[in-house]
N, C-alpha and C positions, 0 to 999 in steps of 0.2 A: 667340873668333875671330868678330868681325861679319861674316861674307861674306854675308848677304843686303843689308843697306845698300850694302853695297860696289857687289854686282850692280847695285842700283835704281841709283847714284850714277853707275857707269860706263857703262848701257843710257840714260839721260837725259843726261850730260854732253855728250857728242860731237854726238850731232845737234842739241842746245840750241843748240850755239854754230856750227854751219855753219847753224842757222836765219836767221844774218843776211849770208850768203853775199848780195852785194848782188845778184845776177842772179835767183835763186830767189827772196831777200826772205821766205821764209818768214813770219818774223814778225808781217808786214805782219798776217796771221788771228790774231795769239794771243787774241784777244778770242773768238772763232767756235772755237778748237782748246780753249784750256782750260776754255767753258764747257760744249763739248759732252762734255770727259772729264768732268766733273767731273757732266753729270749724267748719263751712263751709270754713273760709278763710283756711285752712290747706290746703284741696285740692286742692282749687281752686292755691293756692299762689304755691304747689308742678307745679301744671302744669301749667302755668305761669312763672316758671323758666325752666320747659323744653322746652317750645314753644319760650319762650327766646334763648334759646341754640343751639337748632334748626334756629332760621332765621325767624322766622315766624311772629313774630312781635318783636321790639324794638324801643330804648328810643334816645331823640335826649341832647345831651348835654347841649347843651345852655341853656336847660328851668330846669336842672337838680343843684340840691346841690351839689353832687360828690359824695355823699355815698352808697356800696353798699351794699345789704346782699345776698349771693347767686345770685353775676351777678342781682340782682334785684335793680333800683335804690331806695333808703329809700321812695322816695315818691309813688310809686308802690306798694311796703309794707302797706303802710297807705291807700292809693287810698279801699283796701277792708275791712278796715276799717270807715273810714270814708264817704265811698259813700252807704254803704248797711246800717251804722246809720239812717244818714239824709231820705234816700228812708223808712226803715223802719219804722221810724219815721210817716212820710209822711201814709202810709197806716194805723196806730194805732188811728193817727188824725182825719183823713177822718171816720173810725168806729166810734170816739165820739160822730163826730158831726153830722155825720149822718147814725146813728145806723142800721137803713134799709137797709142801699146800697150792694143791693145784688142780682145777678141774679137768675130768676125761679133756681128748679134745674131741670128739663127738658134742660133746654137752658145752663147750664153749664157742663152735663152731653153730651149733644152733638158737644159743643167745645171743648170739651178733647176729644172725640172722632176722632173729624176731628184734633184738632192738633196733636195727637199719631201718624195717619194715615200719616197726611202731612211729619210730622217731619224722621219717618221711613222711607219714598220713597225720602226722601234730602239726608238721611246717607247711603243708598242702590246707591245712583247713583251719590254719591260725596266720596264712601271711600279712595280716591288717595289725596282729598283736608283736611288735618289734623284739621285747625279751624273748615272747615261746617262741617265734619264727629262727632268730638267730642262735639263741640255745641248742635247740635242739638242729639244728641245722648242720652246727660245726662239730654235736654231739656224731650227728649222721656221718658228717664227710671222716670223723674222725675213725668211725667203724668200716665205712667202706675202704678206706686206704691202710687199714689191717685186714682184709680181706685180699688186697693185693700183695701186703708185704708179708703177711705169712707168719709174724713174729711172734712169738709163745708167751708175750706177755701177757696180755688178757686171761690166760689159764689161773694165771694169780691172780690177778689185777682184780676180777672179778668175785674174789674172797675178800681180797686184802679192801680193797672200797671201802665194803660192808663193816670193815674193825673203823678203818677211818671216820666211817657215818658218824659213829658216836662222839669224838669229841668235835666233831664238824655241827652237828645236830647243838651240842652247847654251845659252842661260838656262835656260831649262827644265830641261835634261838637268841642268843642276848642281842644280838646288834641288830636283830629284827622287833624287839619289843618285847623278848619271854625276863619275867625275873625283875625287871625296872619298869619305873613311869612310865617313860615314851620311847621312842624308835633310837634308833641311833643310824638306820639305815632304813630309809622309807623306798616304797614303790608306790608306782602309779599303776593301781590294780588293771587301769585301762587297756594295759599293755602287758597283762599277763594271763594267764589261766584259772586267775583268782584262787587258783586250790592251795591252801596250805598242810602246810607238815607242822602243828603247831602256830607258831607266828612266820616259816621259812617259807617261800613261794617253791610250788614245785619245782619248777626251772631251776635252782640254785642248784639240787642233785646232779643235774646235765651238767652245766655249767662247770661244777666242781672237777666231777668226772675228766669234762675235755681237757681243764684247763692240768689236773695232774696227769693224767694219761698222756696227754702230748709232752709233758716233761720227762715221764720217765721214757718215753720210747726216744731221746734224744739222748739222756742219759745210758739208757744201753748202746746209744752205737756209738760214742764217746770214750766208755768204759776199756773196753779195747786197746785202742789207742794210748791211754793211759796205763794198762799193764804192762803194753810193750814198750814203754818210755823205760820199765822202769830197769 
């Protein structure tokens, strides 16, 4: 049963193809959107093969093709491609149609302040736990260096997340073990916070978070560039 391909195939199809929804134009950035995934997923997909190699999470065969790249099975490869699309997607949508949606910046200046705080006293009192230590860690640096850069994303970012949670919370929930027999993506609780969201380890939120946060703030300063080509 291939159901993780399936996932990637069905979480990427649908907003692939309203990408060229003439009024949104989407598209118009694929230049600015695939290269900014493609160099977040570098990292990300580097430590991903080492937290592989390590024990700390892995893939269940059964839901697998058989192919792999670097101990990664092919559909894992795709998974950060095609899941930070659709999400990103998702938050470019939400600005169309609703251009406003954005917190005070008061109120988003002291949510980055409390999540800095929070996230530094998880990685201080969990560096033995390798997912919560590095989760949250690159969650941190990634709030501290929008502190320095001053960039207005997070005003939305910090709405738009919370629309993405939902179908993030389904993807997720199946390839952690909600809905089917077994996992399709295991952990080794050893090296986590053991708290779930359901079948999801808390860390995956951070996780998500950094990994589309750093895409779009790539894609904003890309975008630019791209107008004045044109």
């Amino acid at each position: 049963m291939y159901l993780y391909i399936l996932i990637n195939v069905a979480s990427f199809s649908v907003p692939f193809l309203y990408s060229f929804q003439k009024k949104m134009n989407f598209i118009q950035y694929w230049k600015a959107v695939f290269l900014a995934i493609t160099l977040v997923a570098i990292p990300f997909l580097i430590w991903d093969v080492w937290f592989t190699n390590l024990g700390i999470w892995g893939f269940n065969k059964n839901y697998l093709l058989g192919f792999n790249i670097y101990n990664l099975p092919i559909e894992e490869v795709l998974f950060f491609f095609c899941i930070p699309y659709a999400s990103i997607f998702t938050h470019y949508a939400l600005l169309h149609f609703f251009p406003n949606l954005a917190l005070p910046k008061k109120i988003t200046n002291g949510l980055l302040k409390f999540f800095i705080l929070f996230s530094l006293i998880i990685v201080v009192l969990n560096y033995n736990r390798l997912y919560t230590f590095f989760s949250f860690l690159v969650f941190a640096l990634l709030l501290i260096y929008s502190l320095i850069d001053t960039n207005k994303i997070l005003n939305s970012f910090f709405i738009t997340f919370l629309v993405v949670l939902i179908p993030f919370f389904i993807v997720n929930g199946i390839l952690t073990g909600s809905f089917i027999e077994e996992q399709v993506v295991w952990y080794n609780n050893a090296e986590n916070l053991g708290i779930r969201i359901g079948t999801i380890p808390v860390e995956d939120v951070f996780y998500a978070f950094s990994m589309l946060y750093g895409a779009i703030i790539l894609i904003e300063k890309m975008k630019p560039k791209i107008i004045n080509k044109k």
